[in-house]
C-alpha positions, 0 to 999 in steps of 0.5 A: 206505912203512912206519913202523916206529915207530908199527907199534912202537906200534900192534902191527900192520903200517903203511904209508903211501901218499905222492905223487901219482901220474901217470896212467901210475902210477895202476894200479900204485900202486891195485893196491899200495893194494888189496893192503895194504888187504886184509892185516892192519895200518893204512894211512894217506894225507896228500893235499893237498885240492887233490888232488881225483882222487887223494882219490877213488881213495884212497875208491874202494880204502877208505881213510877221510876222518878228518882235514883237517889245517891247516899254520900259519905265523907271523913270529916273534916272534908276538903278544901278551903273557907271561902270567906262566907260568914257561917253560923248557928241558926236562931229563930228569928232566921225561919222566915229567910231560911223558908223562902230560900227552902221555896226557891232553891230545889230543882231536883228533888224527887218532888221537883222531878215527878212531872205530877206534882206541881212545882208549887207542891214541890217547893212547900215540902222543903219549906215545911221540911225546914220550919220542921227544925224551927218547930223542933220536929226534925233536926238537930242543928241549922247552919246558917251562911250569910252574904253581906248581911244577909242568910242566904244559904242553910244547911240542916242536920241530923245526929245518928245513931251510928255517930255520923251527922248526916246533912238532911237539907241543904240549899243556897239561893240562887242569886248567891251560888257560886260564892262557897257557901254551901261548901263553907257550911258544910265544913263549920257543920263538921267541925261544930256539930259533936265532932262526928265520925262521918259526914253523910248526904243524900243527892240525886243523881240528876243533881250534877252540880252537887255531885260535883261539888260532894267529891270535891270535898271528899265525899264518896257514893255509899249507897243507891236507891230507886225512888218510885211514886204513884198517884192515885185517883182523884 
């Protein structure tokens, strides 16, 4: 499956390989595998870790393990205290804020922890991932947390099919950690986005710190993935 989007970004070809397939699909589906893998562009792979079989032919035709990425979900709405942070709606005027705290707040995402791509590469996929909700392309609602009068966090988030509102991006600069934001923004989020039946983020599990911060607003591991990506030839 391409992705024309982050292809935009990454200015090269990208597809992604979904599903796992059935003995009778396996030849097909490797043979397509190798056939990308050996055209100029980026390919990449979200395998549930159970999938143990389908994780070892994925490295058999080169793909690389860069992430497990963790599904969290929580009964809104979640635990704890306001810290005291302003927090509000986003507004369009906020983009240009909202896009540089994208560009310098992501350590360890999968872009981030592949080792071939550029930290610069990495750090304009989340800015374009969040002017995506500016430009109405993804996203249902932006939270936005302000310090002194200041945004210095926000927190993007999609409405569900199956009712839960899930936390697509979420990011507090580094100069105004430590503060609650983040937990601030995600308690508004619950409480204003369409009263969800269940909060839902993803994380990686190299991302101790939000682990940290997750469980101690209630959340809990539903779901575990292998994240994989190839880079094909120049």
């Amino acid at each position: 499956m391409s992705d024309p989007w982050l292809a935009t970004i990454m200015a090269r070809d990208v597809h992604r390989v979904t599903g796992v397939w059935t003995v009778r699909q396996e030849h097909d589906t490797l043979r397509e595998i190798r056939r990308l893998l050996s055209r100029p562009g980026f390919v990449f792979a979200r395998i549930a870790t159970h999938e143990v079989g389908t994780s070892h032919r994925l490295e058999e035709c080169g793909l690389r393990l860069v992430d497990t990425a963790l599904t969290l979900e929580a009964q809104p709405p979640p635990s704890g205290k306001t810290m005291g942070g302003r927090v509000r709606f986003a507004i369009s005027a906020d983009e240009a804020t909202v896009l540089d705290i994208a560009r310098h707040s992501f350590r360890y995402s999968r872009f981030h922890l592949d080792p071939d791509i550029p930290r610069s590469l990495a750090d304009e996929v989340k800015a374009q991932w969040a002017r995506n909700f500016f430009s109405r392309q993804r996203g249902d609602y932006m939270v936005v947390a302000e310090h002194e009068g200041q945004v210095v966090g926000f927190l993007q988030a999609i409405s569900a099919a199956d009712q839960a509102l899930c936390i697509d991006l979420i990011a507090v600069h580094p100069d105004h950690r430590g503060l609650g934001l983040a937990g601030e923004m995600i308690r508004f989020a619950s409480r204003e986005c369409e009263r969800p039946r269940v909060l839902r983020v993803g994380t990686q599990s190299a991302n101790i710190p939000s682990l940290m911060l997750y469980h101690k607003l209630g959340f809990r591991v539903a779901a575990s993935h292998h994240v994989f990506h190839s880079h094909g030839p120049l």
